[in-house]
C-alpha positions in Angstrom: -16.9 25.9 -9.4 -18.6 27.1 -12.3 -21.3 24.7 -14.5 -20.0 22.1 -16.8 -16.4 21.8 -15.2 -15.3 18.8 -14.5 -15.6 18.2 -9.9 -12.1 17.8 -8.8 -12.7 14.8 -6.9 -13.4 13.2 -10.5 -10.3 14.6 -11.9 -7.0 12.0 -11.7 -4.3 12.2 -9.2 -1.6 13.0 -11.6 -4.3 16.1 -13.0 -4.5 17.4 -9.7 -1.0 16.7 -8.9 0.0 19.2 -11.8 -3.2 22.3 -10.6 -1.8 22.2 -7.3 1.8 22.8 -8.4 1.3 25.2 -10.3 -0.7 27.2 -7.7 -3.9 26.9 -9.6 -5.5 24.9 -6.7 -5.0 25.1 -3.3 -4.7 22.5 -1.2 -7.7 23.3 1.7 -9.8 23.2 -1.7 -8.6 19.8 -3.1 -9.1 19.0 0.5 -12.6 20.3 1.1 -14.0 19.1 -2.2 -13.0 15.1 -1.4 -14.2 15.9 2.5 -17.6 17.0 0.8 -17.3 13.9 -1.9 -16.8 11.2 1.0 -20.0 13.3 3.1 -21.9 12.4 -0.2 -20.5 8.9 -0.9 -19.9 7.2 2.1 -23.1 6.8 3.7 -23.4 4.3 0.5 -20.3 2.5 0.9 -18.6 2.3 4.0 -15.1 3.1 2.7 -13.4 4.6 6.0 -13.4 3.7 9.6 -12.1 7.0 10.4 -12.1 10.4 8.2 -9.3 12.6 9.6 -11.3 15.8 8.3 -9.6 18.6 11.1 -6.3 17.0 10.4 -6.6 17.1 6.7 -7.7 20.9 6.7 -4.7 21.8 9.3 -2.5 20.3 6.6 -3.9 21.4 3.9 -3.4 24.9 5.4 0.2 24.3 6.2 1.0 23.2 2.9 -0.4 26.7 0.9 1.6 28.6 3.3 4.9 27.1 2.3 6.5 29.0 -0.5 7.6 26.0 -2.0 6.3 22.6 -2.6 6.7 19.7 -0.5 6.9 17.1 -3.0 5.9 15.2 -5.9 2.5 14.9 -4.1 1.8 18.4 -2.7 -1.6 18.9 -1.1 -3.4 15.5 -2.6 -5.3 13.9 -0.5 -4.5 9.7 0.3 -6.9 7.2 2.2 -4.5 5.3 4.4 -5.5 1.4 5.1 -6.6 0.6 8.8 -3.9 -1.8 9.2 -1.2 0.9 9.1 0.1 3.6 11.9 -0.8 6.8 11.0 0.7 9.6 14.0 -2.2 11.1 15.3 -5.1 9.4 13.9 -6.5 6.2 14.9 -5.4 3.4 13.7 -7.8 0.3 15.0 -6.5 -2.3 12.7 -9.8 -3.3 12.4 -10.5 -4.7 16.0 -12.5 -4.2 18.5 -9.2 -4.7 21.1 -7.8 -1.3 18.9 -10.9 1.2 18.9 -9.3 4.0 20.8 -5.6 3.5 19.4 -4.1 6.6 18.1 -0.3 5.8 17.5 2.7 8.6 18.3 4.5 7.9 15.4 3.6 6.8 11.5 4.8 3.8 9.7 7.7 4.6 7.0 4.8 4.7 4.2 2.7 7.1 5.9 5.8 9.2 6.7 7.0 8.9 3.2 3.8 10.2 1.8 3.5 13.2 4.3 7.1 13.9 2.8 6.1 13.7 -0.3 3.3 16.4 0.8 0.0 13.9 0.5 -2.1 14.6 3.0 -3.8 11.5 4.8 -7.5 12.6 4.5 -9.1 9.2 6.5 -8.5 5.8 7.3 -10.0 2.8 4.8 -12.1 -0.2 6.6 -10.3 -3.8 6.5 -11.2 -6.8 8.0 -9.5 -7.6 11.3 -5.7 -7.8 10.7 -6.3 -8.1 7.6 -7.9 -11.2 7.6 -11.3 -12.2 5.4 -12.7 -11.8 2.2 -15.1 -9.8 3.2 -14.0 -5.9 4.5 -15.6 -5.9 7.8 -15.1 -6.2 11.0 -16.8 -5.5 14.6 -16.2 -2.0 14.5 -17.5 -1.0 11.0 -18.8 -2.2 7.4 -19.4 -3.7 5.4 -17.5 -2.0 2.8 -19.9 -2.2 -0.1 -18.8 -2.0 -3.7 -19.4 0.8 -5.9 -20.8 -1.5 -8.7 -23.5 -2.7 -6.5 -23.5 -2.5 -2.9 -25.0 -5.6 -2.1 -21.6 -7.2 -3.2 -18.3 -7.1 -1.5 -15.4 -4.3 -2.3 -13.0 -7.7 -1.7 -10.6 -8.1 1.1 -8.6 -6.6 2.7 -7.9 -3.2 1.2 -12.0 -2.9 0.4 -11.9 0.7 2.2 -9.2 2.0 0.2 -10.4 0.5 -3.4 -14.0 1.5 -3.0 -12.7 5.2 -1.7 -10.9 5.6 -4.5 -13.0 4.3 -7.2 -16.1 6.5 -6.4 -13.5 9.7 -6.0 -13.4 10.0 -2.1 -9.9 9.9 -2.4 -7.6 10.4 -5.7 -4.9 7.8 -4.2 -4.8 5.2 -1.4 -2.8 3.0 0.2 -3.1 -0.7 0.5 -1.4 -4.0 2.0 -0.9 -7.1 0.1 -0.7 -10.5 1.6 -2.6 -13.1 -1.1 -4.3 -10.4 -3.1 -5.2 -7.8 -0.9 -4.5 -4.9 -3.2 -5.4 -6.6 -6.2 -8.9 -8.4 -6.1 -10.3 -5.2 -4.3 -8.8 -3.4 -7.3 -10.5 -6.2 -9.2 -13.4 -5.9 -7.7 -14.2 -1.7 -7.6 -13.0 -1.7 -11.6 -9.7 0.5 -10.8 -5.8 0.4 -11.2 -3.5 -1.1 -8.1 0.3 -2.3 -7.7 1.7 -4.8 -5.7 5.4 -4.0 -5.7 8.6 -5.6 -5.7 8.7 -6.5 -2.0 11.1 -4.4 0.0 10.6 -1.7 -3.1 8.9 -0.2 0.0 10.6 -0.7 3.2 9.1 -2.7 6.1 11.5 -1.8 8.8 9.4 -2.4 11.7 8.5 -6.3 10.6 9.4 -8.6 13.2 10.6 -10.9 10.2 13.0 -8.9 8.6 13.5 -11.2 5.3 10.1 -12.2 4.9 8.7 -10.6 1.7 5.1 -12.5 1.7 3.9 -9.3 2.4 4.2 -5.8 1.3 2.5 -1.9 1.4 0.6 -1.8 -2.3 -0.8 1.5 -4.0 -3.9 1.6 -5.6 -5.7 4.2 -8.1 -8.1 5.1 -10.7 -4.9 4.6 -13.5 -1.5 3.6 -14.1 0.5 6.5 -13.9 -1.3 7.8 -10.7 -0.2 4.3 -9.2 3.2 5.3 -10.2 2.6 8.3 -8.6 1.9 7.1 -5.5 4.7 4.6 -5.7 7.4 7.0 -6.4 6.3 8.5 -2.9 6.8 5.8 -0.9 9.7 3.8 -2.8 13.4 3.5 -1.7 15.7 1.4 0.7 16.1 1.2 4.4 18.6 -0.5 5.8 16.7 -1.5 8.9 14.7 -3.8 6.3 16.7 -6.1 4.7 14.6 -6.9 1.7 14.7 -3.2 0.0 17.7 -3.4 -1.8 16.4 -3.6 -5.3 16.3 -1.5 -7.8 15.0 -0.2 -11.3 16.0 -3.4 -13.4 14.0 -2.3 -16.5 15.8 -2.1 -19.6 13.1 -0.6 -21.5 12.8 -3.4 -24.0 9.9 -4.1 -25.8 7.3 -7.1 -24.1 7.1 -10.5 -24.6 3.6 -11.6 -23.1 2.2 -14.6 -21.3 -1.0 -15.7 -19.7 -2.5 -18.4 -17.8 -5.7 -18.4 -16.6 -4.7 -20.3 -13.6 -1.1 -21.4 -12.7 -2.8 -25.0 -14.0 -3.1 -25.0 -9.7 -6.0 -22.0 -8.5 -9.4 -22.7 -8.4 -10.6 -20.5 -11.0 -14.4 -19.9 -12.1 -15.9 -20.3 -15.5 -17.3 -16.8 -15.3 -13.7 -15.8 -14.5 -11.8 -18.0 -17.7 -14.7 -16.7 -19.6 -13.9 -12.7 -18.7 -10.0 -13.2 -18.9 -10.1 -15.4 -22.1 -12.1 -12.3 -23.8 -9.4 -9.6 -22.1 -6.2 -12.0 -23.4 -7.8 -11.6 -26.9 -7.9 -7.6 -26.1 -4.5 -7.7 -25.1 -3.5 -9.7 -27.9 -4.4 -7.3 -30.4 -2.9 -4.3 -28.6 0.5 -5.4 -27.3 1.4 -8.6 -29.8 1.4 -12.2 -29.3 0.3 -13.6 -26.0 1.9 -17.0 -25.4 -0.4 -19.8 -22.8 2.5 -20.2 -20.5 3.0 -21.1 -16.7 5.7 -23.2 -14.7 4.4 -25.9 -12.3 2.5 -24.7 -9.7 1.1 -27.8 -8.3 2.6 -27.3 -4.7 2.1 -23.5 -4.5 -1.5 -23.6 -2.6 -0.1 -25.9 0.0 3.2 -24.6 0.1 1.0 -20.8 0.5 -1.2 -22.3 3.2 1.4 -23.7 5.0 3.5 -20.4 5.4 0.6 -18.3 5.9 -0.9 -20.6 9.1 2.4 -21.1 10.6 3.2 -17.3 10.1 -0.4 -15.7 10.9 0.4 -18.3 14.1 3.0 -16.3 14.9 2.3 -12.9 14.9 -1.3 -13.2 16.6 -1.1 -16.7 18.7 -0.8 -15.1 22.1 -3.6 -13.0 21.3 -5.9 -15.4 20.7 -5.1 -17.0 24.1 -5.6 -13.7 25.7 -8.5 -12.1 23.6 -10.1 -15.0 21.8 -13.8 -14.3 22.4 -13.1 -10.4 21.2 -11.6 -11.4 17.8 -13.9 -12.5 14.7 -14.1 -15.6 13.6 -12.1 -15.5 10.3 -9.3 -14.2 12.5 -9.4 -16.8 14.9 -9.5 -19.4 12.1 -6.0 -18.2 10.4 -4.6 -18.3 14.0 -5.8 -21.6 14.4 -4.8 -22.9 11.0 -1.3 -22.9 12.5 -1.8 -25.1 15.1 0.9 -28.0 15.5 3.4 -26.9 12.2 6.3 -28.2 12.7 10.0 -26.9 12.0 10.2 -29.4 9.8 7.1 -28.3 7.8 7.5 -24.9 7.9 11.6 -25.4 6.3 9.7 -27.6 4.1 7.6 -25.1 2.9 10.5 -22.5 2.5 12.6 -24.8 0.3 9.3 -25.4 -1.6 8.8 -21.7 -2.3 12.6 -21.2 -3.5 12.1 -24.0 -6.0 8.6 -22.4 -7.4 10.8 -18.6 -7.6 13.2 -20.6 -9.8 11.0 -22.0 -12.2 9.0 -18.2 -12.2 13.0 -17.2 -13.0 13.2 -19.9 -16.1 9.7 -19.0 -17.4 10.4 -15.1 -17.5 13.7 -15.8 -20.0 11.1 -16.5 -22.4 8.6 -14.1 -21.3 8.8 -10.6 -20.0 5.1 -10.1 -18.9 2.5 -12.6 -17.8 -0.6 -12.1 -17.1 -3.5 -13.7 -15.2 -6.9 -12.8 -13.3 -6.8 -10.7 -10.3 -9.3 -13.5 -8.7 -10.6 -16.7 -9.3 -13.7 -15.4 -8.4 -16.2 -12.3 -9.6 -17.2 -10.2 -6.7 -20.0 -12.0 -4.4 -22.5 -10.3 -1.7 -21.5 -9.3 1.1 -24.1 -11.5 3.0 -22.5 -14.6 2.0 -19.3 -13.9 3.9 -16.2 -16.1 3.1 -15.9 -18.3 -0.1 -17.2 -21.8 0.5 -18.0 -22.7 -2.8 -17.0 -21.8 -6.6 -19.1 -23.1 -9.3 -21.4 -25.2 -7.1 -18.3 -27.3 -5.9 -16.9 -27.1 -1.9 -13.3 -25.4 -1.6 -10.9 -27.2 0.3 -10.3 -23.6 2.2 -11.7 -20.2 2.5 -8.3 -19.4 0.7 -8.7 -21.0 -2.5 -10.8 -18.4 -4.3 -7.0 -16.5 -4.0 -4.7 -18.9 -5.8 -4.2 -16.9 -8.8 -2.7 -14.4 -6.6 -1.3 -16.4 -3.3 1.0 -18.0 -5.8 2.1 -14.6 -7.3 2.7 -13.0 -3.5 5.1 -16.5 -3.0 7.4 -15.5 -5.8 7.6 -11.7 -4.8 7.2 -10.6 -8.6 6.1 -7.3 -9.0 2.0 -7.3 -10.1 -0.2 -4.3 -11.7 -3.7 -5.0 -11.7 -5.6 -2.8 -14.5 -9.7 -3.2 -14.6 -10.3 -5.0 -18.1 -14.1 -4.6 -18.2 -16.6 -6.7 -20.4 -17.0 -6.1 -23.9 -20.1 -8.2 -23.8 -21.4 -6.6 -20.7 -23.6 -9.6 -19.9 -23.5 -9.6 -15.9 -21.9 -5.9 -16.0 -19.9 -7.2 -12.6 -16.2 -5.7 -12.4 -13.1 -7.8 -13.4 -9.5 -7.0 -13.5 -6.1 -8.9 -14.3 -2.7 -9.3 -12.9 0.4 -8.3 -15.8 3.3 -10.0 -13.7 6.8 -8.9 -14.8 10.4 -9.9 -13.1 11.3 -8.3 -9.6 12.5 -4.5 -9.7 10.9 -4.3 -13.6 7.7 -1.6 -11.8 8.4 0.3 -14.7 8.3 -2.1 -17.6 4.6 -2.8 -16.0 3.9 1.3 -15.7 4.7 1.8 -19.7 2.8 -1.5 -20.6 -0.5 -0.2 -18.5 -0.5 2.8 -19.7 -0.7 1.9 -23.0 -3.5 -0.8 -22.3 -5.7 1.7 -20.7 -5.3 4.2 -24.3 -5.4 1.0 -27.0 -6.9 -2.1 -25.0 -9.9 -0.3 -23.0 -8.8 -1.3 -19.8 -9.6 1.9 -17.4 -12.0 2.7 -14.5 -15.2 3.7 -15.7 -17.4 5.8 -12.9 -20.3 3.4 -11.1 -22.0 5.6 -8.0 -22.3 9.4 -9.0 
């Protein structure tokens, strides 16, 4: 590369995306230069638990030999979350109990990536299971934030946010439960999407019409998190949640914002930041209206379904493997202890009637948006969230209520990095723009033009 270009891990996904179909890159090169950018970068950061390098290059070379292209994502590299199967590659899930696992065969997001011709280039650190606000775990990390590494990247997709935001990877793929996509995205400064849920398929899930969580896409701008999107969108009939689809009519916004559901816990520092990026948005995209429906049973209703859920899935586990699992893990399980039938229903009809009032609000409103945290990132030392402006939290959950009570409804979420104008503690923020189920689109064409007009894009931290 001659002196003065620009390094092609700095360029975007959707920049690459267009060299490489036309032949004017190679795949092996995009590649090798994002195998040499994470040999720079992650010694810093601790971004991957695994980096599939002779895998990568094997596919890399596969892909230039084909005469045509493979898809809309043709030799770009993607960091794949720990969490999910990848054929081939390990996949620990971030426990110890998984250090050696290599799976035979690749979730249906992996698969439709590979399709699409992205080549999985590493696996991205998480907490174990998914579980803590902190990305580490007893096999790896912490995963450090590119701002300043004595803070956290944010749980649990850390690995995959702080990859992409220093340009180990252009693309990467995420998991969202209460946030997990979007207060890393928050937290690194870049561009993520929580989807519709069942927008991408879940056949595997053992409960097939749950849709508290979902795969998520994060990226350095919008329309390269539509381009990752695109990749792995579309139904299944095994899952029975993905039968939505496009619902936008292309209709200009009505906007919204709350800085807090009037229910999260929500610091100063953060209704300080989001007060100064409403204003932004405000001048760029028309009149922002202070809305929100009544939240004041979506924490417990959250907590409730999350214990008796996270209960479920990794119960017998615990009993088996207690003493090998980390204690944030062993505290979700334990949350679940003794819910009831009765409590969990309870919970369920609780959640339908919070949907419905989301559904009343958005006939006034078409977008609404909201901080991607109730908290600015923290150091990694401190470990979970006990405390938010000097005050005790009822749970090591509550520094998520801005976005547990988003993941109850199931509405679609982009999470752009809004900066600080002021730049007085130069720490990253972001915000959630929140539009109806199946309306991806309507959010794609709103942050696109907020990253030209309003400012809110990544800007470059480690070099």
């Amino acid at each position: 590369m001659t002196e003065g270009h620009t390094p092609l891990w700095r360029e975007s996904a959707a920049t690459l995306a267009g060299r490489l179909a036309r032949r004017e890159l190679s795949a092996r090169e995009a590649v090798e230069a994002h195998l040499a950018r994470i040999a720079a970068a992650e010694p810093a950061l601790s971004a991957f638990i695994t980096v599939a390098a002779d895998k990568a290059r094997a596919r890399a070379d596969a892909l230039d030999a084909q005469p045509a292209l493979a898809g809309p994502l043709h030799g770009l590299p993607v960091a794949v979350k720990d969490l999910t199967d990848t054929a081939g590659i390990r996949t620990t899930y971030g426990s110890a109990l998984y250090a050696d696992h290599v799976p035979a065969t690749s979730d249906i997001a992996v698969a439709r990536i590979e399709a699409a011709g992205g080549i999985v280039i590493g696996k991205t650190n998480t907490p174990e299971f998914g579980f803590g606000a902190i990305c580490q775990n007893l096999l790896y990390g912490p995963t450090r934030n590119p701002v300043d590494p004595a803070l956290t990247s944010g749980g649990s997709s850390g690995g995959s946010a702080a990859a992409v935001a220093v340009g180990m990877a252009p693309l990467a793929h995420g998991t969202d439960f209460g946030g997990s996509v979007r207060v890393p995205a928050s937290f690194c400064g870049i561009a993520s999407i929580r989807p519709t849920p069942g927008l991408i398929p879940a056949p595997g899930r053992a409960l097939g019409w749950d849709t508290l969580a979902t795969h998520g896409v994060l990226g350095r701008n919008t329309t390269d998190c539509a381009l990752l999107l695109s990749a792995m969108a579309g139904g299944d009939l095994r899952d029975p949640t993905s039968l939505f689809g496009d619902r936008d009519n292309g209709s200009d916004n009505r906007l919204g914002a709350t800085a807090d559901f009037g229910a999260a816990t929500v610091s100063q520092a953060v209704r300080e930041r989001f007060a100064e990026a409403v204003d932004r948005l405000e001048r760029v995209a028309g009149p922002v209206a202070r809305r929100h429906p009544d939240c004041g049973d979506a924490m417990a209703t959250f907590r409730m379904l999350r214990a008796a859920q996270t209960r479920h899935a990794f119960g017998p586990m615990l009993a088996k493997h207690g003493e090998a699992l980390t204690d944030t893990i062993r505290w979700n399980i334990e949350a679940g202890v003794g819910v009831t039938a009765d409590a969990y229903l309870e919970a369920q009809t609780a959640r339908t009637a919070l949907y419905r009032r989301f559904v009343a609000l958005f006939e006034e409103i078409d977008v609404l948006a909201a901080p991607a945290c109730g908290v600015l990132p923290w150091p990694n030392a401190d470990g979970e969230v006990t405390v938010i402006d000097g005050r005790p939290v009822e749970t090591i959950l509550d520094y998520l209520g801005v976005t547990a009570i988003v993941t109850l409804i199931g509405f679609p979420v982009l999470t752009l990095p809004v900066g600080s104008s002021s730049g007085a503690d130069g720490l990253p923020f972001g915000i959630q723009l929140i539009a109806r189920p199946g309306e991806e689109r309507r959010l794609i064409r709103l942050g696109c033009k907020l990253e030209r007009e309003a400012g809110f894009a990544h800007r470059w931290a480690l070099r």
